[in-house]
C-alpha positions in Angstrom: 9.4 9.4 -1.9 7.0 7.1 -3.4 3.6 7.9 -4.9 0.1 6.1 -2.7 -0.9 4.6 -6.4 2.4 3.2 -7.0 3.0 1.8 -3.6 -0.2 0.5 -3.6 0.2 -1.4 -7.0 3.3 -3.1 -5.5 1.9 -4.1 -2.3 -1.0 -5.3 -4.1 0.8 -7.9 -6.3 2.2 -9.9 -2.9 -1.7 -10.3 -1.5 -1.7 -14.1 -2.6 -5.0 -14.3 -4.5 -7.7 -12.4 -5.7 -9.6 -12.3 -3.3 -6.7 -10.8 -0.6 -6.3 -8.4 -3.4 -9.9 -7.3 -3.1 -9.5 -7.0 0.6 -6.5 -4.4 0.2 -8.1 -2.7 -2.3 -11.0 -1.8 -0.3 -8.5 -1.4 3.2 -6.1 1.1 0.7 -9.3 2.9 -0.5 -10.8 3.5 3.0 -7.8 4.8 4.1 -6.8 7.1 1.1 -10.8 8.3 1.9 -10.0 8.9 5.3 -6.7 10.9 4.3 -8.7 13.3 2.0 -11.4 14.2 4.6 -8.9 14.6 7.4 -9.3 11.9 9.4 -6.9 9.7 11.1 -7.2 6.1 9.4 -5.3 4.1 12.4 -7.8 5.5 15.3 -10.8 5.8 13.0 -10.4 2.1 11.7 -10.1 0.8 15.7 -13.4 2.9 16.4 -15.2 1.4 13.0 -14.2 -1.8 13.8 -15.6 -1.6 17.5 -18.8 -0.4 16.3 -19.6 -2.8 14.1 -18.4 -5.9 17.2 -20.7 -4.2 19.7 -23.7 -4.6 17.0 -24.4 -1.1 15.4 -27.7 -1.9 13.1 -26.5 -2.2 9.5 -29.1 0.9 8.8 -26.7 3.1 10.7 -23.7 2.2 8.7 -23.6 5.5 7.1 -22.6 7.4 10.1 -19.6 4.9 10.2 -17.9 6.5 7.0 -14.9 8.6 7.0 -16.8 12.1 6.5 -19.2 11.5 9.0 -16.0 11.0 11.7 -16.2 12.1 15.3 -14.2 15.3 16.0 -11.9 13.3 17.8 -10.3 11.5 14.3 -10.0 14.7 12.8 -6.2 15.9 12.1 -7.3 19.0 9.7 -9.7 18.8 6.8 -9.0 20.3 3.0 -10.8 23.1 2.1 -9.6 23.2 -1.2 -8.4 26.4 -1.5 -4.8 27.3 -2.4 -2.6 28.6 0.1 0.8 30.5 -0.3 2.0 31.8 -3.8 
């Protein structure tokens, strides 16, 4: 199994320029993001995407990040605690 950095290292040398390589940095980092606060990146990407087309006010961006996800994105959140042995 590979590691996310060194896949992502990889896949980052094939973008084609810098800035492509800027794009997938900040598509890889919003998606790790949505990973560690439990959220399901494929759904929660379609849903940001379609708020931002139908002409959500730039003020209300916030509510567009990974943490502040509708329930129905969420696949289990870390708590942080250690479970098992």
């Amino acid at each position: 199994m590979f590691k996310p950095t060194n896949l992502l290292r990889k896949n980052a040398l094939f973008t084609g320029n810098f800035e492509g390589g800027q794009a997938w940095g900040i598509l890889w980092s919003i998606i790790e993001t949505c990973k560690l606060n439990g959220v399901n990146p494929e759904p929660y990407l379609k849903w940001v995407l379609n708020q931002i087309m139908n002409k959500l006010p730039r003020s209300e961006y916030e509510k567009l990040l990974p943490w502040n996800a509708p329930a129905e994105f969420l696949v289990g959140r870390w708590t942080g605690r250690k479970t098992g042995p």
